[in-house]
Backbone as a chain_set.jsonl record, in Angstrom:
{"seq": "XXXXXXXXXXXXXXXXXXXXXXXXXXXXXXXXXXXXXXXXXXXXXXXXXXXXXXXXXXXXXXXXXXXXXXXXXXXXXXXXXXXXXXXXXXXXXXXXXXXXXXXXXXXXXXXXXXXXXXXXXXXXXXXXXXXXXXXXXXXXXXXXXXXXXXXXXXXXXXXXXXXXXXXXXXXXXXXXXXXXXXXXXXXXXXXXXXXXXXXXXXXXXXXXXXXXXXX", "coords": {"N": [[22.382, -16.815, 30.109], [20.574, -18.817, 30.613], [18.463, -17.631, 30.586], [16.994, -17.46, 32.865], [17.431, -15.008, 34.41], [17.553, -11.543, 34.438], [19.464, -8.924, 33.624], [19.878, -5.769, 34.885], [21.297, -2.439, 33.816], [21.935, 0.324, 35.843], [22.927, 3.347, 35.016], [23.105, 5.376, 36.164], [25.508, 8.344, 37.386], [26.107, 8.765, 34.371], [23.442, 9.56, 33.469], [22.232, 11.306, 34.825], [21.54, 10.302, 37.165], [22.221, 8.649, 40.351], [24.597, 6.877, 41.774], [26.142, 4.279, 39.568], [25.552, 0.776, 38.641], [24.516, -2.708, 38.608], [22.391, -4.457, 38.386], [20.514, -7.984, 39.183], [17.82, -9.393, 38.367], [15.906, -11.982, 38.87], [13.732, -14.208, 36.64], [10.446, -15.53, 35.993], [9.109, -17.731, 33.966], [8.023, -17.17, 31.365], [5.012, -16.356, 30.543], [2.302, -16.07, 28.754], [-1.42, -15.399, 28.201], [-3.605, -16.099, 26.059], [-5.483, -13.106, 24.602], [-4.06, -11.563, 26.638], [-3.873, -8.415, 27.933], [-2.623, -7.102, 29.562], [-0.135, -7.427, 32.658], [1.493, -8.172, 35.614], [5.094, -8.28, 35.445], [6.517, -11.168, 35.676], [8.571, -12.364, 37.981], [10.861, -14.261, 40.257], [12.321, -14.63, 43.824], [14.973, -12.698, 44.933], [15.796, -9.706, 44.315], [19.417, -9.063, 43.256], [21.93, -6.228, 43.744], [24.861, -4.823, 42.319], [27.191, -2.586, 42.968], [28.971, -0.607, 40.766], [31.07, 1.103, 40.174], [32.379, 2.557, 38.339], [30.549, 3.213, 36.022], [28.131, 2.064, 34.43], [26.841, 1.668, 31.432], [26.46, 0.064, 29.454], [27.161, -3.479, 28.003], [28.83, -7.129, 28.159], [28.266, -10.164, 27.859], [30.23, -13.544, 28.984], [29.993, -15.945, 29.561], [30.235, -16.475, 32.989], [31.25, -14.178, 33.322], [30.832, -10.557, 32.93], [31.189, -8.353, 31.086], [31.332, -4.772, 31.784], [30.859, -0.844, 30.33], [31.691, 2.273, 31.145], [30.395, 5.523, 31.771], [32.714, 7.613, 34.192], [31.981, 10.127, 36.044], [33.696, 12.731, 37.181], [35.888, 14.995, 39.356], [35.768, 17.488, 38.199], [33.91, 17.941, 36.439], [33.568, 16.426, 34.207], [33.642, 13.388, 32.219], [34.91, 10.271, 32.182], [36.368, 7.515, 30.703], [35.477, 3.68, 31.434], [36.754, 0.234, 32.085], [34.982, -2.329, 33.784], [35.203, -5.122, 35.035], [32.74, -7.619, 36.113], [32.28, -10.403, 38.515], [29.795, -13.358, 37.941], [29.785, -15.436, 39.177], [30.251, -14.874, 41.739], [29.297, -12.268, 42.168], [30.354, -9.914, 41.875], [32.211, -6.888, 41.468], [35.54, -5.481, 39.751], [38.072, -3.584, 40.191], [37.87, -0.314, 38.147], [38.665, -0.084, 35.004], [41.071, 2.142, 33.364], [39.968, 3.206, 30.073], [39.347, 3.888, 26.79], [37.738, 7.813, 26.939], [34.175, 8.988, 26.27], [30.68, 10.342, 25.346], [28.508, 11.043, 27.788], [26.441, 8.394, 28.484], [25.933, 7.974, 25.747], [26.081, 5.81, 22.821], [27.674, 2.865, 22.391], [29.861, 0.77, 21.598], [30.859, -3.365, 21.716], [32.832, -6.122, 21.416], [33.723, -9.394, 20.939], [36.941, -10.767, 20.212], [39.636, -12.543, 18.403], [42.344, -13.692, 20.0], [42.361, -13.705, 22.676], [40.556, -11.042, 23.12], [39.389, -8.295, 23.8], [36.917, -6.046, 22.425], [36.45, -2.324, 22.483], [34.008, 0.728, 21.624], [33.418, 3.931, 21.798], [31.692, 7.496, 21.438], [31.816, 10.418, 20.777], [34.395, 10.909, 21.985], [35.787, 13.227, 22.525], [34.684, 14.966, 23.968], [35.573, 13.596, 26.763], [37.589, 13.426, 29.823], [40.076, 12.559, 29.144], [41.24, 13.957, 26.488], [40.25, 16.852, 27.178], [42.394, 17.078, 29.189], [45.014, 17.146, 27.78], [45.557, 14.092, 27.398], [46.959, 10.675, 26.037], [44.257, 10.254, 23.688], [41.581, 8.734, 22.036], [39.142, 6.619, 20.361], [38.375, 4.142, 20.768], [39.449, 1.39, 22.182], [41.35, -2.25, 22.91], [41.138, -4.416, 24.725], [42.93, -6.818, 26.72], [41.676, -9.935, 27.799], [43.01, -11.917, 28.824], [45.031, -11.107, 30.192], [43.966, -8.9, 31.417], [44.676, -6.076, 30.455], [44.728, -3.148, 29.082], [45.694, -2.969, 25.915], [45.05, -1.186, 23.882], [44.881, 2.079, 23.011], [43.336, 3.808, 20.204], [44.483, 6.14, 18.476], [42.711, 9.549, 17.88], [39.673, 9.235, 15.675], [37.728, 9.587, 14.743], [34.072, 9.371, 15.495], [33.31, 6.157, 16.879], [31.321, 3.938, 15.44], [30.752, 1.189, 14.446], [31.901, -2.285, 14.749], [33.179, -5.216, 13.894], [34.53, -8.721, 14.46], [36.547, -10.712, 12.449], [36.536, -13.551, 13.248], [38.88, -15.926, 13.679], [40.524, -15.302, 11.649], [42.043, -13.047, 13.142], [41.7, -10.35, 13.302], [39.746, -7.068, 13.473], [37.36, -5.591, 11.831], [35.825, -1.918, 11.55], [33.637, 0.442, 11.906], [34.531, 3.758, 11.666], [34.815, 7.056, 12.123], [33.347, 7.491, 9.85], [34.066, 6.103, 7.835], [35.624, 2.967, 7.035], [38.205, 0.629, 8.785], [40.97, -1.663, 9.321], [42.274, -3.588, 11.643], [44.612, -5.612, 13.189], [44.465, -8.16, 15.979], [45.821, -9.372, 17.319], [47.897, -7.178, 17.834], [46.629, -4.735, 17.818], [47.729, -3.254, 15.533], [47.023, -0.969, 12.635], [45.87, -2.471, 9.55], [46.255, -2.511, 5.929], [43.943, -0.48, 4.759], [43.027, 0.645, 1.713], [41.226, -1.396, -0.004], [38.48, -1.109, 1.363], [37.976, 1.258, 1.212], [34.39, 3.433, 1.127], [32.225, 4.977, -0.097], [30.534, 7.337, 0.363], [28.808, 7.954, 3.649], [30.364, 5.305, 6.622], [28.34, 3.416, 8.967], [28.122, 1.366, 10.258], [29.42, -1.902, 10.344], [29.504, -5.632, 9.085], [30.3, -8.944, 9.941], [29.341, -11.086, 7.198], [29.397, -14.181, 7.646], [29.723, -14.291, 10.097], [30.446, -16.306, 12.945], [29.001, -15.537, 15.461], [26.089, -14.342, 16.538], [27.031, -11.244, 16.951], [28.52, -10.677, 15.137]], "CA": [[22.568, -18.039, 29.356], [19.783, -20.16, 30.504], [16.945, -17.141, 30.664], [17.083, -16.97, 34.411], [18.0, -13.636, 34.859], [17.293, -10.276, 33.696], [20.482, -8.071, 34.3], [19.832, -4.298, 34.247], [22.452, -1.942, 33.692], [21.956, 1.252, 35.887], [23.939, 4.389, 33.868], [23.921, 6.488, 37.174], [25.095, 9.851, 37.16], [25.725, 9.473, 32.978], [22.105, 9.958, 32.786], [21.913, 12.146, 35.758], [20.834, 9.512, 38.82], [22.738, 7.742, 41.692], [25.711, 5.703, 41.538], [25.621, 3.735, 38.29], [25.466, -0.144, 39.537], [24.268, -3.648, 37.624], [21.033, -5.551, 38.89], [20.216, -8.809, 38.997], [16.668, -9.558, 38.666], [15.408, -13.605, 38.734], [12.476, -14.01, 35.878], [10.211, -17.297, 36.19], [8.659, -18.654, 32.593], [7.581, -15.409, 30.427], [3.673, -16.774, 29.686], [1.269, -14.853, 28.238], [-2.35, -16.082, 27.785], [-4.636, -15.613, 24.472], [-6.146, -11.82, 24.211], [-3.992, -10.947, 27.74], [-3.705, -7.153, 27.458], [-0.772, -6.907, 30.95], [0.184, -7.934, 33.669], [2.828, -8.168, 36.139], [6.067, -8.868, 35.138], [7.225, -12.608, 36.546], [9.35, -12.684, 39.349], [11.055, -14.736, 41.709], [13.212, -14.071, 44.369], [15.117, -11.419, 46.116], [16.975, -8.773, 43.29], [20.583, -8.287, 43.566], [22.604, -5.016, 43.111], [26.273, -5.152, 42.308], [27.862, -1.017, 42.282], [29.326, -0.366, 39.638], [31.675, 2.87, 40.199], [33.379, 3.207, 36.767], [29.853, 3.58, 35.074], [27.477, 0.918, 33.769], [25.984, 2.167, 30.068], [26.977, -1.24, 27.969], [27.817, -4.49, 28.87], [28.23, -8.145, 27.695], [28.15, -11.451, 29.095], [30.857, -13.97, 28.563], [29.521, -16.832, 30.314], [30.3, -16.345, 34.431], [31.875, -13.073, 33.588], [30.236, -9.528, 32.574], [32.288, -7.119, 31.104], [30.455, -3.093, 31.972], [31.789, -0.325, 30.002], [30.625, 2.853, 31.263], [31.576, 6.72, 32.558], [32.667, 7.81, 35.609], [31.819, 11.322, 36.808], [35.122, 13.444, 37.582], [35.791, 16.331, 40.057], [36.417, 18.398, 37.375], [32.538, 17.682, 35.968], [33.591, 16.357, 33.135], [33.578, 11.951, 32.142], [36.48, 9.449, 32.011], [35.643, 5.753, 30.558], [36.012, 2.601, 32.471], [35.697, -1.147, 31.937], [34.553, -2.65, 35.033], [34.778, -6.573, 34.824], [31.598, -8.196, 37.217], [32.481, -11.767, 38.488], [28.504, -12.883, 38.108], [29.759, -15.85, 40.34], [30.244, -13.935, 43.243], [28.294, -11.457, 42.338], [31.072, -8.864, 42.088], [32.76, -6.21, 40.629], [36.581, -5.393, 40.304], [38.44, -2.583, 40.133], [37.17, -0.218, 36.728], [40.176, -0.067, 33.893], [40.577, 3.343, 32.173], [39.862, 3.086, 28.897], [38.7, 5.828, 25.582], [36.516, 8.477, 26.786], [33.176, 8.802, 25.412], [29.791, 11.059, 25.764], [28.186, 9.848, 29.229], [25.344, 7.677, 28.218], [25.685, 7.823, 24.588], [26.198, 4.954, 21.822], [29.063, 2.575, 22.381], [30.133, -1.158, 21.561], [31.412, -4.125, 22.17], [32.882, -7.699, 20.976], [35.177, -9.941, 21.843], [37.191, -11.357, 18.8], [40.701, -13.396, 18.489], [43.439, -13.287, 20.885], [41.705, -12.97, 23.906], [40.868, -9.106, 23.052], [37.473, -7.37, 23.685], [37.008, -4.393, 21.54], [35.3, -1.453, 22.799], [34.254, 1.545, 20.612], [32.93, 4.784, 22.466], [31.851, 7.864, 20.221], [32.244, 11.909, 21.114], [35.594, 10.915, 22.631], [36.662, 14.339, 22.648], [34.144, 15.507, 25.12], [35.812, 13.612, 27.735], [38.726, 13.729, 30.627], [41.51, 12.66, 28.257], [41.342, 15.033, 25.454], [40.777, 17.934, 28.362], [43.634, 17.264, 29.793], [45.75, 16.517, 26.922], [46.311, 12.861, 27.102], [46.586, 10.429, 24.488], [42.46, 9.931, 23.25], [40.542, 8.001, 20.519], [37.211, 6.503, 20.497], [38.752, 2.806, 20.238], [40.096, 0.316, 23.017], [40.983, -3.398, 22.715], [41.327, -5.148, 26.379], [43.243, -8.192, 26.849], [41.054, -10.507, 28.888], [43.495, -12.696, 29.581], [46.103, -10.435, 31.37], [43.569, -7.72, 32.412], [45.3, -4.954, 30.519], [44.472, -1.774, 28.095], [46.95, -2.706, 25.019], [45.761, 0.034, 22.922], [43.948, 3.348, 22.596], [43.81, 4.122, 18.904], [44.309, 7.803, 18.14], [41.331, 10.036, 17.49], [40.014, 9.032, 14.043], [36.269, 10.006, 15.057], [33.125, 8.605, 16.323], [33.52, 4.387, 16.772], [29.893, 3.167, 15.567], [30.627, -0.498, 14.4], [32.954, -3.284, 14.72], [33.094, -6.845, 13.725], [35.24, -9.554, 14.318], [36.768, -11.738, 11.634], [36.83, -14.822, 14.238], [40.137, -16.839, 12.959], [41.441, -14.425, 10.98], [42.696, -12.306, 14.232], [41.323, -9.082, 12.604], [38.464, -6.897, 13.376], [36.737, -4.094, 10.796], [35.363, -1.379, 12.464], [33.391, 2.008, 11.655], [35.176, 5.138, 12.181], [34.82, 8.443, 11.932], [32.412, 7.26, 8.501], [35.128, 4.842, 7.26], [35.972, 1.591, 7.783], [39.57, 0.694, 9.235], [40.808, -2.704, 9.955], [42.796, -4.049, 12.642], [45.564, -7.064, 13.798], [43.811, -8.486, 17.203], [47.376, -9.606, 18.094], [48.531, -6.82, 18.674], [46.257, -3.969, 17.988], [48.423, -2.484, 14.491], [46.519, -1.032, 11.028], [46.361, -2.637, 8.416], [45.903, -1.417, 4.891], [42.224, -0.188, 4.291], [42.948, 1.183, 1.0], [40.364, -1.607, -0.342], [37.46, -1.145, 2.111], [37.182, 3.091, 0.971], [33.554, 3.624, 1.257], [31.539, 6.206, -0.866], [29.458, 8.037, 1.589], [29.62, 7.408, 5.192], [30.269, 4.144, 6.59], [27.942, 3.64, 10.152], [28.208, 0.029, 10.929], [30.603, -3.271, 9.609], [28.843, -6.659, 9.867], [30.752, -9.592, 9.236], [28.182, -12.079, 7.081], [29.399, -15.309, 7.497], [30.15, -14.622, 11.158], [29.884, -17.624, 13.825], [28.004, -15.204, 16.415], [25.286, -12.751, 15.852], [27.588, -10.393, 17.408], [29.104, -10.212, 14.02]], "C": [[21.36, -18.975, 29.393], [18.535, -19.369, 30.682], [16.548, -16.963, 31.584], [16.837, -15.508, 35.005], [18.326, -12.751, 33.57], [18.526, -9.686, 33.956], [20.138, -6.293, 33.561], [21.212, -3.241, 34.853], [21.99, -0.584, 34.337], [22.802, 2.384, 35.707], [24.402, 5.207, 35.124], [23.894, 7.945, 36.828], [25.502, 10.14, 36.011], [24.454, 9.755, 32.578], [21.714, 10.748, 33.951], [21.296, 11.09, 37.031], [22.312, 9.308, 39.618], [23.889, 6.938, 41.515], [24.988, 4.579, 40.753], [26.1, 1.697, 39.119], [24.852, -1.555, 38.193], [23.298, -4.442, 38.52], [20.883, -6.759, 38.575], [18.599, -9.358, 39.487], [15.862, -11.15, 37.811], [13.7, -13.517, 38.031], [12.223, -15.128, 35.891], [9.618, -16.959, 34.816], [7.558, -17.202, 32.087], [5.99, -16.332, 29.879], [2.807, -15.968, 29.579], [0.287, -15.368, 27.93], [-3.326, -15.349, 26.81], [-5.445, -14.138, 24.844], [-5.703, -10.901, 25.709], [-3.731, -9.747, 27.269], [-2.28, -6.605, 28.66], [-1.604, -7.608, 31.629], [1.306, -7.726, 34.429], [3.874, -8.79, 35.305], [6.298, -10.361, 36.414], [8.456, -12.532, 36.926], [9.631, -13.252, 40.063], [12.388, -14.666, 42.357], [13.772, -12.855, 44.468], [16.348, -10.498, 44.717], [18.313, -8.307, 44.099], [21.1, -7.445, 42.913], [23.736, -4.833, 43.134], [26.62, -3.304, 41.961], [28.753, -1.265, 41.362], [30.212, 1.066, 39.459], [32.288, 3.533, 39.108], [32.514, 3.479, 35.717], [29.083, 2.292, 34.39], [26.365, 1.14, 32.221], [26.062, 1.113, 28.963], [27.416, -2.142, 28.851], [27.662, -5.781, 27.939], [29.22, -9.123, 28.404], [29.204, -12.441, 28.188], [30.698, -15.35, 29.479], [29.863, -16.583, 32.04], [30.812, -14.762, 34.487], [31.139, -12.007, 32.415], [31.312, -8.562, 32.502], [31.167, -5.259, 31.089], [31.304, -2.402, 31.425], [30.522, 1.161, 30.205], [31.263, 4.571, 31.618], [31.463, 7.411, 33.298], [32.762, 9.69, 35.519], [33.273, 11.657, 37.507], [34.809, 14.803, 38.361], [35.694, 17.444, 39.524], [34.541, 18.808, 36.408], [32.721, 16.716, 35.023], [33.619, 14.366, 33.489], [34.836, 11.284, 31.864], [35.739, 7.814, 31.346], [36.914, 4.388, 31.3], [35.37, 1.617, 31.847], [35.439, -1.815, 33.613], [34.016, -4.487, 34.828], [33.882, -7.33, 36.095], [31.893, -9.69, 37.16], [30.864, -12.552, 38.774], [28.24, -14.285, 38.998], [29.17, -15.621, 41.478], [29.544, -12.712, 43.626], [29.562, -10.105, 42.888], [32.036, -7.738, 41.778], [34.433, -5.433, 41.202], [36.788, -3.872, 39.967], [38.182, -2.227, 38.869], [38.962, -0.033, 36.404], [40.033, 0.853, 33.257], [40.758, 2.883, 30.947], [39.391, 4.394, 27.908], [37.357, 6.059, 26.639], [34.97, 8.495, 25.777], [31.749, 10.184, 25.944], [28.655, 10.331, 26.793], [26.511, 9.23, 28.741], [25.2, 7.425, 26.817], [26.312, 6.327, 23.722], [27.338, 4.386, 22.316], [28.755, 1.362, 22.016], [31.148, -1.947, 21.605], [31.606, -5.48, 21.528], [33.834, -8.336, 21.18], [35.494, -10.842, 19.959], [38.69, -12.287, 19.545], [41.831, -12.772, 19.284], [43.48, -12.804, 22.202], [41.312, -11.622, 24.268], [39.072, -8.961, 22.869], [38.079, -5.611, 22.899], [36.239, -3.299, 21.963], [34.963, -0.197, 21.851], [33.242, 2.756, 21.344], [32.516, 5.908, 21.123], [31.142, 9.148, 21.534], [33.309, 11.729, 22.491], [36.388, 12.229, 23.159], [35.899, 15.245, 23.45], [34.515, 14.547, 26.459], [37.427, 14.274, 28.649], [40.091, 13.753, 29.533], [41.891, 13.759, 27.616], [41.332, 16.318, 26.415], [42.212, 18.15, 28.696], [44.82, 17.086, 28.793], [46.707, 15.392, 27.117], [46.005, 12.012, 26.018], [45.0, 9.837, 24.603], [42.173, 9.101, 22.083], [39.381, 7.356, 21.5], [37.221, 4.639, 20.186], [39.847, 2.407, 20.742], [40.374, -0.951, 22.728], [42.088, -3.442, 24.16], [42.177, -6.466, 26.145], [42.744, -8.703, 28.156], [41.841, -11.525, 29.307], [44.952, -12.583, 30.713], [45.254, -9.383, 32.202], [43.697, -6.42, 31.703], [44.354, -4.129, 28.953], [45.508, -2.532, 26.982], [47.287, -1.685, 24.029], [44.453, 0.814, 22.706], [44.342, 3.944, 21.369], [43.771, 5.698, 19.166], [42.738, 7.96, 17.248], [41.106, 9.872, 15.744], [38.187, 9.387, 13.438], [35.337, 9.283, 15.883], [33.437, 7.248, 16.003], [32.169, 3.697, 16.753], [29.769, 1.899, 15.111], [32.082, -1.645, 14.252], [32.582, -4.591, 14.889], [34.037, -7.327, 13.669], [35.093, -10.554, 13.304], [37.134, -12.924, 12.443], [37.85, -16.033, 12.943], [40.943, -16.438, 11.816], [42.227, -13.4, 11.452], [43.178, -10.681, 13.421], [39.805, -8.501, 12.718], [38.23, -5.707, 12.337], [35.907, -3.117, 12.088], [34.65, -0.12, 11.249], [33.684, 3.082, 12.241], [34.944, 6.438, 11.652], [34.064, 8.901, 10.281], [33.558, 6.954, 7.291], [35.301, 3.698, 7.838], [37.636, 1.144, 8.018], [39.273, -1.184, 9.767], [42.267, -2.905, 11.113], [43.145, -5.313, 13.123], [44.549, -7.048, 15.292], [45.007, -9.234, 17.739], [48.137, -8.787, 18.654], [48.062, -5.16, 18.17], [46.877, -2.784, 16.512], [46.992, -2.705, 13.291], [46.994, -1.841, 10.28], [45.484, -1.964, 7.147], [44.146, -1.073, 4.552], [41.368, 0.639, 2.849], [41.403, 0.193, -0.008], [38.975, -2.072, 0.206], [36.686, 0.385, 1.956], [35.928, 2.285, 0.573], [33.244, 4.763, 0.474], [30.399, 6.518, -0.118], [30.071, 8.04, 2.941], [29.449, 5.966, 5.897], [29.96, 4.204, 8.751], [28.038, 2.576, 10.838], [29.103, -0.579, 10.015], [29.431, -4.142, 10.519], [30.133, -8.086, 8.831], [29.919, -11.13, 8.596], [28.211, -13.61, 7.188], [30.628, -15.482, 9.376], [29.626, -15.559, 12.241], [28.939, -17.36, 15.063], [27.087, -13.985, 15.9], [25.718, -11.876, 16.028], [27.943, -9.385, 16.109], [28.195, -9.723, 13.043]], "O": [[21.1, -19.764, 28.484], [17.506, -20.005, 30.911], [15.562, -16.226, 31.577], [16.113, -15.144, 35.931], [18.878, -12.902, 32.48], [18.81, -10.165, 35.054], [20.145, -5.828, 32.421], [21.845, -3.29, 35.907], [21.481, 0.067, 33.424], [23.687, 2.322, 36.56], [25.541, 5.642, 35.294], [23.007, 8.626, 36.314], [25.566, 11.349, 35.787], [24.251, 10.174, 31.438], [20.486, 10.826, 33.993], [20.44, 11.579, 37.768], [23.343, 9.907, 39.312], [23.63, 6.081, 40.671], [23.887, 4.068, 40.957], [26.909, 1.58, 40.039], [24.816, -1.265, 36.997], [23.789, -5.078, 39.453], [21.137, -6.886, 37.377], [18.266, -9.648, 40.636], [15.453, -11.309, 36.661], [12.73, -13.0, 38.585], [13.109, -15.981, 35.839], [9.661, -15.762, 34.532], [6.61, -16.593, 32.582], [6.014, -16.91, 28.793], [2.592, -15.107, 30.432], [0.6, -16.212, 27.09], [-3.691, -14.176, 26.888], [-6.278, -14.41, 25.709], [-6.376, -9.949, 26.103], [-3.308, -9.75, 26.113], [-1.292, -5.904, 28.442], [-2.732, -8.1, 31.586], [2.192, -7.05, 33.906], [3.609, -9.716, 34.538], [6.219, -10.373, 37.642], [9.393, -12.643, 36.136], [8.87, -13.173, 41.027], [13.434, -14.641, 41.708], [13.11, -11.884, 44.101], [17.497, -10.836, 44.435], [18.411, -7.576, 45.084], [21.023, -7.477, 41.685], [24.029, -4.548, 44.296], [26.332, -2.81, 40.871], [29.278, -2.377, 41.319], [29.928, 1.94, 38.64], [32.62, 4.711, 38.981], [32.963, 3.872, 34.64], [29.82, 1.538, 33.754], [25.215, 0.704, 32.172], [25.767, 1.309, 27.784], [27.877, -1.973, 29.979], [26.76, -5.825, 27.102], [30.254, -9.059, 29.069], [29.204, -12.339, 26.961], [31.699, -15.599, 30.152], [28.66, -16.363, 32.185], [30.789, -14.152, 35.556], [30.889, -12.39, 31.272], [32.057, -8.096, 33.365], [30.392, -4.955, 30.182], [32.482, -2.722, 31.588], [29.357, 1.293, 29.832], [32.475, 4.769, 31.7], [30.406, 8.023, 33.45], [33.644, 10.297, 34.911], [33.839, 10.879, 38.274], [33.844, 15.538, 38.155], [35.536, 18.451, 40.215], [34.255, 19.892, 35.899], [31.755, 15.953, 35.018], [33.618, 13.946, 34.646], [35.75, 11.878, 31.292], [34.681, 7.289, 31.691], [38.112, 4.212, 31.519], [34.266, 1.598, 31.304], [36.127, -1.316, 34.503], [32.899, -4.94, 34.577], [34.547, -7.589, 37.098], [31.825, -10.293, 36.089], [30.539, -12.396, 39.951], [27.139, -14.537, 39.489], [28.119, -15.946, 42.032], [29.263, -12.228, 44.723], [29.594, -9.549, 43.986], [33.111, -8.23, 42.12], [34.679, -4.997, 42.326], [35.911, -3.105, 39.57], [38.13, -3.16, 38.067], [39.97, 0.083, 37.101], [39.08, 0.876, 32.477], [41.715, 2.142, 30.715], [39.157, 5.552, 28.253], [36.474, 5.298, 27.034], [34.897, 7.984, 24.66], [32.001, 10.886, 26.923], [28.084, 9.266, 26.561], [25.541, 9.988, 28.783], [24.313, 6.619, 26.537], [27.227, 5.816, 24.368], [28.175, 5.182, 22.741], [27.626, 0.875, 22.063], [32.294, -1.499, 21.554], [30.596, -6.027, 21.084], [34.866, -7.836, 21.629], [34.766, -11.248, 19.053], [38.83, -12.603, 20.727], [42.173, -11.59, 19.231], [44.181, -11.953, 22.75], [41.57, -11.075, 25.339], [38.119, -9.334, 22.186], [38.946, -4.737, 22.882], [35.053, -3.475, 21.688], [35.915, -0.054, 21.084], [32.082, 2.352, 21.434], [32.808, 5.57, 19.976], [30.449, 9.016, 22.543], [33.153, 12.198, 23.618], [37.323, 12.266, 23.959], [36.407, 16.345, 23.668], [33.693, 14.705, 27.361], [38.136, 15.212, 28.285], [40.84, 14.686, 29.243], [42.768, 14.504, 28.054], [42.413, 16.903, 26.487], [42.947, 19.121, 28.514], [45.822, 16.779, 29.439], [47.938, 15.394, 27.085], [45.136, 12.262, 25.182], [44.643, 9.076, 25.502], [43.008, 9.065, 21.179], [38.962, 7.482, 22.65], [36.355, 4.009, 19.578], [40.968, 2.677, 20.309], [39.455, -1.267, 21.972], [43.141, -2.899, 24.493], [41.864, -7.115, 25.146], [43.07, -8.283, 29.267], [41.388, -12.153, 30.263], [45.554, -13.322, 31.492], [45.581, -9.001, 33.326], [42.97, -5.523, 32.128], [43.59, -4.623, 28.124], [46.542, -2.677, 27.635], [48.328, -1.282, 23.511], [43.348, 0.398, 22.358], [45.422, 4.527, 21.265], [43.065, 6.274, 19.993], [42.038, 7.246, 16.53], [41.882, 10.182, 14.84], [37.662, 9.417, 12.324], [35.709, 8.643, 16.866], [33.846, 7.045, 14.86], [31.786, 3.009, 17.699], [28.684, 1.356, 15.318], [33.086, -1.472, 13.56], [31.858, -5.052, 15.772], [34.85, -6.776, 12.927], [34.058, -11.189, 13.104], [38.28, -13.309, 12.215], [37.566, -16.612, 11.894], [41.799, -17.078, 11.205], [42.997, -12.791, 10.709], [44.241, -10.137, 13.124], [38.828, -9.102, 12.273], [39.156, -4.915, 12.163], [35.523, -3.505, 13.191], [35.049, 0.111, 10.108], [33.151, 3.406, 13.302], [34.951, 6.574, 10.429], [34.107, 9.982, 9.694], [33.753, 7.488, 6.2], [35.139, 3.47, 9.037], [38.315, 1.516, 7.062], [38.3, -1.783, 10.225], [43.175, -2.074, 11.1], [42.279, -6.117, 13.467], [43.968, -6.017, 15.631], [44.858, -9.704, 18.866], [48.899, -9.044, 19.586], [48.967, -4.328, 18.11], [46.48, -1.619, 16.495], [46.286, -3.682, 13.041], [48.195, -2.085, 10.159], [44.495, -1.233, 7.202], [43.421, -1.891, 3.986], [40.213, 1.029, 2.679], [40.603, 0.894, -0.629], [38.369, -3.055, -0.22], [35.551, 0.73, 2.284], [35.905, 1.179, 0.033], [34.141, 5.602, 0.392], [29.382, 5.825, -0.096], [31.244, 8.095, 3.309], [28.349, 5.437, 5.736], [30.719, 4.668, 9.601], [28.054, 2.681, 12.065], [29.545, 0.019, 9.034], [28.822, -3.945, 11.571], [30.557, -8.114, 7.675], [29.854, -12.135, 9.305], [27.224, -14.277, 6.878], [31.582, -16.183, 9.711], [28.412, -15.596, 12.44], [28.284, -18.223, 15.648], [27.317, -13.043, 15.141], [25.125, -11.006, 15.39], [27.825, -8.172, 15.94], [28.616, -9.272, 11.978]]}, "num_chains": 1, "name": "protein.A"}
């Protein structure tokens, strides 16, 4: 918020390293002087490292609170997805929340829209734990941040590469499976998308007269 702090997201073992984890690294005043070619990066103080066990590959900041969405390594080899809410207070992370599978390090996103609901959107859902095991899968979560909970894993409808919130219209658009689909943020139900068909494939939704760049 105020440019302080760098936060890096380590992925872990979705990109093949170490327990996946979230950094905090303190940046003093970014200056650069006329024809400099490098330098050190600006630094001060001591970097903190918050683990991260449910996977750290995405993340966004909601003023004191960091939501991580990321995937956890299974006995089995195979990936599971987790949100993993970081209190950036305390500098601490709670228990992760299963959520849609996804391909471990690949493409995903995130936004928070109406009704206290973060949206997440993962994509090759069907290479993880769920679909293995045959439980229910899709490629498209919405969280309620103000109870904590999962309310709904859409069924598989394909890859999830964009979503925008209609802020006060408690409806987000999304890109699916190279369509666009929309969605109640009350309570997670379709609605009709018969006049949003697309001719081709549809890879992103932006909403243009949205109140954050998110949109």
């Amino acid at each position: 918020g105020d440019g302080g702090t760098a936060y890096v997201l380590n992925c872990g073992p979705e990109c093949g390293g170490t327990p996946s984890s979230v950094s905090l690294l303190p940046v003093g005043p970014m200056i650069f002087l006329p024809n400099q070619q490098s330098g050190q990066f600006p630094a001060t103080g001591k970097m903190t490292t918050i683990p991260v066990p449910g996977g750290a590959s995405n993340a966004l900041i909601d003023s004191s609170t960091m939501y991580v969405v990321g995937q956890q390594l299974q006995p089995d080899g195979l990936f599971s997805g987790n949100l993993t809410v970081v209190d950036l207070t305390s500098n601490t992370a709670g228990t992760p929340t299963s959520i849609s599978d996804g391909a471990p390090g690949a493409l995903s996103r995130m936004i928070e829209a109406d009704d206290h609901t973060l949206w997440i959107g993962m994509t090759k859902c069907t290479n993880g734990e769920r679909y293995a095991k045959g439980l229910p899968y899709g490629c498209l979560t919405m969280y309620n941040t103000s109870n904590q909970s999962v309310t709904m894993i859409e069924s598989y409808l394909g890859d999830l590469t964009g979503i925008a919130s209609v802020t006060g219209l408690h409806k987000v658009y999304v890109a699916q499976g190279g369509q666009v689909y929309i969605y109640h943020t009350t309570d997670g139900s379709a609605l009709d998308n018969q006049y949003v068909t697309v001719t081709g494939t549809a890879y992103d939704v932006a909403y243009m007269d949205g109140l954050t760049d998110g949109n």
